[in-house]
N, C-alpha and C positions, 0 to 999 in steps of 0.2 A: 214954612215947609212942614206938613205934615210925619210925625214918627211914628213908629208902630204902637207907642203907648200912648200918642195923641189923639189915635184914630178911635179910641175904646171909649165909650160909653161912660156915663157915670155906673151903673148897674157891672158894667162887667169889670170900670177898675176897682168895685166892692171885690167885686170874685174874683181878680186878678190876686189882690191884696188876701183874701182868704186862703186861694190857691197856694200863694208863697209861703203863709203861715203853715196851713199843714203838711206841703212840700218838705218843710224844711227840720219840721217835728219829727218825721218818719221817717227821711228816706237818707242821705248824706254819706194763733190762731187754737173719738169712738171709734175704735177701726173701723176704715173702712169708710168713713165720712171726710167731708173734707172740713178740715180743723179751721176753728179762728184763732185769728193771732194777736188780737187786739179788742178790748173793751171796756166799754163805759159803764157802772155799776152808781144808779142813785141811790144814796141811804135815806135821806133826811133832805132838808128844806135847805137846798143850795150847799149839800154835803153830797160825800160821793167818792169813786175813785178809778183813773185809771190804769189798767190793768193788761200787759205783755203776758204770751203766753211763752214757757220752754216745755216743747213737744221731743217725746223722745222715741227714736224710728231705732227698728233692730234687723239685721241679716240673717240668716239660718246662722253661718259661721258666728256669732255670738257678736258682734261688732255693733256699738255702737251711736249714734249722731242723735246729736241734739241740735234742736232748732232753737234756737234762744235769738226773739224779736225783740228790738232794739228801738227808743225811743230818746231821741240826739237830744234832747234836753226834759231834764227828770228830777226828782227828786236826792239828794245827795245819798239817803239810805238807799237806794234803788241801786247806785252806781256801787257802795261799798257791798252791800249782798251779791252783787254778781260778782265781783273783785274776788272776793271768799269763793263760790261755786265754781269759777273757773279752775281756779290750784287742782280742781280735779279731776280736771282733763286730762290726756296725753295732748292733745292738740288743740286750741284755740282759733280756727281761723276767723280774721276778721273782716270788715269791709272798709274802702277806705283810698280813695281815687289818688294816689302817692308813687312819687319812686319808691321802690323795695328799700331804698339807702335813706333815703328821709324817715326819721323817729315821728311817731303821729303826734307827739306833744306839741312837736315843733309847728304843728300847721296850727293847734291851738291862737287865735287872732294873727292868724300868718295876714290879713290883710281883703282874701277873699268872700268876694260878696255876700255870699251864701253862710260863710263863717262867722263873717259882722251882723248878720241879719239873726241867727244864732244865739251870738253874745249879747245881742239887743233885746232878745226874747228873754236870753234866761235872767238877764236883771229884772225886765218888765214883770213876769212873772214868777218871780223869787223863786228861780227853778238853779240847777247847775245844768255844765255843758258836758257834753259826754268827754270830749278830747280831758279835761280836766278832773271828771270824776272815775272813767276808768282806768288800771294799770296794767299798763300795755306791755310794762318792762317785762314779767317774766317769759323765763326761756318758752312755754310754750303753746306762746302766740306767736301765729304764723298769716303773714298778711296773703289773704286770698283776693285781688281785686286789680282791674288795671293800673298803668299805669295814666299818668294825663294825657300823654302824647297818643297813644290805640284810644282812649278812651273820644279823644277831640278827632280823632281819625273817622271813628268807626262813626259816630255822629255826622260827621262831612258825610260819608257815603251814603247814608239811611235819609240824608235830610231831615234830619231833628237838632232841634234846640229849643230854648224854652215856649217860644210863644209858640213852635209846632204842641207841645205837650200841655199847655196851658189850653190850647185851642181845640186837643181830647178830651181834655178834663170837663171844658165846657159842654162838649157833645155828650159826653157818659152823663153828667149833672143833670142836662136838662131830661134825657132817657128817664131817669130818675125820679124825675119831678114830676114825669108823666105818667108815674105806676104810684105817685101817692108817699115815695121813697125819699129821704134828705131834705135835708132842711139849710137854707141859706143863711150864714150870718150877715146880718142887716146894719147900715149906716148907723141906726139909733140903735141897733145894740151894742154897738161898742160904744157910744157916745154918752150912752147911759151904765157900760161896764166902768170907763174912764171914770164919771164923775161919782162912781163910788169911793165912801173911806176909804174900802179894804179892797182897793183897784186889784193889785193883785190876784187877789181871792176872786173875785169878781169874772177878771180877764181867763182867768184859770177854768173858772166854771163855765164859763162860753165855749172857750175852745175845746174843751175836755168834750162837750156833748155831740163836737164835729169829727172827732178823731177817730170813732168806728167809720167812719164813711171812708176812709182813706184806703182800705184796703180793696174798697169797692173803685173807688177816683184812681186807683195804680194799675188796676188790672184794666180798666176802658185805658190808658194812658200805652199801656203795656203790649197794646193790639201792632201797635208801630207804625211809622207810615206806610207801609210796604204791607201790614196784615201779617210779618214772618217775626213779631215783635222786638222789643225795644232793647237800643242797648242801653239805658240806663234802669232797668231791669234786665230782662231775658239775658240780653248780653252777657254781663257781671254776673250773672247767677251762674253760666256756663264755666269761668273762669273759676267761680268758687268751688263748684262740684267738680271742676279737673284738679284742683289743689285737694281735695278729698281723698281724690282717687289715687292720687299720689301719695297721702297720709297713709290710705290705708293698707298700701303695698310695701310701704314700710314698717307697717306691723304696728300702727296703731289702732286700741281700742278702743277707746271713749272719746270719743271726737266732739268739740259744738261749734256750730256754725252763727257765729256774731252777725247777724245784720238788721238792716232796717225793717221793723215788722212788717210795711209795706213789700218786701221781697218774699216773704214768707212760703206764702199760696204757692207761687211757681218752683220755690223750691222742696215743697213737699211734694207735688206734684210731678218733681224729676228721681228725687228718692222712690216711691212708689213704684214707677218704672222700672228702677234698679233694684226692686227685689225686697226693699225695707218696709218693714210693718210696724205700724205706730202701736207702742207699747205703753206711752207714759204722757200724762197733759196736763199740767199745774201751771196757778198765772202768778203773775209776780208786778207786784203794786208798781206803778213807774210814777204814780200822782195821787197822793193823799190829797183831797180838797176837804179839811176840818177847816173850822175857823178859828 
């Protein structure tokens, strides 16, 4: 009996298997332009680094939000410099599919797929994991995001699950491919990043040159099936920006908004509407590749 991942090609369980990796890297950017949130910077011959942007949006009334794009597995300095920036928040909201009552450390290798596949990365690529490099403890971070049960809800109703959003990502890819745009990681390039010394390095420099396409591969994913977008996007981003609005009717000023760089775009894009002007745009290394 044929499965839905038996049915797939060798070419597309490459892209299936790419698909998961930058999935899971990203998601879990001038006035008046629209910002990226995410980039790849080559220095030297197989050196290089990537680079999260914290964009900062202001109101007339003097208020606040930072966009700080988030990269689930990073570098250990990456996780302790945000560690430090945050203390200077009033509010920290984060992202992070959880009861309110469950502590996010505790999902650190809670057992799910998407969290093993994670922990399997950040060893592969001598990276850390975020649940482990950032500290959630202080008072104030404040969790902005479904819980499982709305979130697996809201999915049944939309008909999305992964192979609907795997099978966007393929439509946006090949769109892509046909203006000259993106480049696919190939059988033999991982086959020849593997049987490198310095695998690591290696595996790091491959993925690192796919990881700007991601903001492009969320937003064709982000269209929904319904065209009224997705809730693993759009959705969660609405929950985040109603915990905002709630921050900021209680009188907070300096607000950042934690999440996937991947969610970035549409929530600058909801700020904007509501009146904020982007004032501030510095990136913040998430992936040294020296050797």
């Amino acid at each position: 009996m044929l499965t839905k991942t038996s049915m797939l090609g060798a070419p597309s369980k490459r892209r299936l298997a790419c698909f998961l990796v930058l999935f899971v890297v990203s998601t879990l950017a001038v006035c008046g332009a629209e910002s990226k949130f995410l980039r790849f910077v080559e220095t030297g011959v197989r050196e290089g680094h990537v680079d999260t942007a914290l964009t900062t949006y202001r109101l007339p009334s003097g208020v606040e939000v930072a966009l700080v794009g988030a990269l689930h597995i990073a570098d250990g300095e990456y996780y302790e410099d945000l560690n430090e920036r945050f203390l200077r928040y009033d509010s920290v909201l984060y992202e992070m599919i959880k009861d309110k009552s469950v502590r996010p450390q505790a999902l650190s290798g809670n057992g799910h797929p998407i969290s093993q596949i994670q922990l399997a990365m950040k060893s592969m690529l001598g990276l850390e994991f975020q649940l482990e490099g950032v500290d959630y403890s202080p008072e104030n971070f404040v969790h902005a995001d479904m819980d499982p049960r709305t979130f697996a809800r809201l999915q049944r109703e939309k008909g999305e699950n992964f192979l609907t959003l795997f099978l966007q990502s393929m439509l946006h890819e090949k769109q892509l491919q046909m203006t000259g745009a993106g480049r696919q990681i190939s059988a033999f390039d991982l086959l020849l990043a593997f049987s490198q010394d310095d695998r690591s390095h290696a595996l790091k420099w491959l993925f690192a040159q796919q990881l700007e396409q991601i903001e492009g591969m969320l937003s064709g994913i982000d269209q929904g099936m319904d065209g009224k977008g997705s809730v693993i996007v759009s959705a969660r981003n609405r929950v985040a920006l109603k915990v905002l609005g709630e921050q900021i009717r209680q009188g907070k000023r300096r607000i950042a908004v934690f999440y996937g760089a991947g969610h970035m775009l549409d929530l600058e894009e909801r700020l904007l509407e509501r009146g904020f002007r982007k004032v501030r745009h510095e990136w913040l290394t998430a992936w040294n590749l020296r050797h």
